[in-house]
C-alpha positions in Angstrom: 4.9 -25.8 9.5 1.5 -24.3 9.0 1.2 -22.5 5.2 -1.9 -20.7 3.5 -2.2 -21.6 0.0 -1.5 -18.9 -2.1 -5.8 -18.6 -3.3 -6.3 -18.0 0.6 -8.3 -21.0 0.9 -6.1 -23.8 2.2 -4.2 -23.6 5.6 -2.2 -27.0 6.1 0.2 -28.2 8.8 3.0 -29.3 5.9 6.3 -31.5 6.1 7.6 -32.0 2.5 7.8 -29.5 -0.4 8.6 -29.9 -4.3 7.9 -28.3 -7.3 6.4 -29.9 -10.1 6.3 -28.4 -13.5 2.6 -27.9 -15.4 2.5 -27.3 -19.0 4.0 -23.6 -18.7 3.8 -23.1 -15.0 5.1 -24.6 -11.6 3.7 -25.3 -8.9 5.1 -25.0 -5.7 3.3 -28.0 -4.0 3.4 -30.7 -0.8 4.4 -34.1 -1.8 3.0 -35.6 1.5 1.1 -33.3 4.5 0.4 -34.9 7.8 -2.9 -36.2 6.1 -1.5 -37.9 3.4 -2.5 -35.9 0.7 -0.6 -33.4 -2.4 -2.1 -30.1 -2.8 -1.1 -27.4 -5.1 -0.1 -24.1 -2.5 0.9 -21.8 -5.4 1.5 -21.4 -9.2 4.2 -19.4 -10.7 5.1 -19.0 -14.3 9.0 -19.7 -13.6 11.1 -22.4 -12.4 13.0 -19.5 -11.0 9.9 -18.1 -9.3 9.1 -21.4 -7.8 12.7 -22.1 -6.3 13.0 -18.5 -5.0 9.1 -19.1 -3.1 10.8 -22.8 -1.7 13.8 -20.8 -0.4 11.6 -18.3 1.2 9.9 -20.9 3.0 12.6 -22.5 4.2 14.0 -19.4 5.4 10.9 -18.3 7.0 11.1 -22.0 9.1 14.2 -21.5 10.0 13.5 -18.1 11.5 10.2 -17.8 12.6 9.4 -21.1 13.7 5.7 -21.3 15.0 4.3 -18.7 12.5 2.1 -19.3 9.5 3.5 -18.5 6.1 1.5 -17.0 3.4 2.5 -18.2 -0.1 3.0 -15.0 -2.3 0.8 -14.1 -5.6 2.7 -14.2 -8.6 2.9 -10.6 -9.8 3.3 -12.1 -13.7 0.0 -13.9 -13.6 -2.3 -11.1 -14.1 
């Protein structure tokens, strides 16, 4: 499932998804792409925030398979 980070900058082919809590934020992140790597996609300032982005996602697979999702800004983090 292809996904642009959430800074615009990334676009990865991704297979695994957790979030990982930082200090006062989580981060919506890939525990393992087709390269290997972890990368941060998006930071939101709930736990809450962060599930609701993973179920989006996996909604979004489910029903538009062969699309790219965009990871949303977090509207508190301004």
């Amino acid at each position: 499932m292809w996904i642009r980070s959430q800074c615009g900058k990334i676009l990865m082919d991704c297979d695994f998804f957790a979030i990982e809590e930082h200090v006062v934020k989580y981060a919506v992140i890939i525990l393992s792409g087709k390269s290997g790597i972890s990368v941060n996609l998006g930071t939101y300032t709930t736990k809450y925030k962060a599930l609701s982005v993973l179920n989006d996602i996996q909604e979004w697979y489910e029903c538009s398979y062969g699309e790219t999702f965009q990871m949303p800004q977090d509207e508190d983090d301004f």
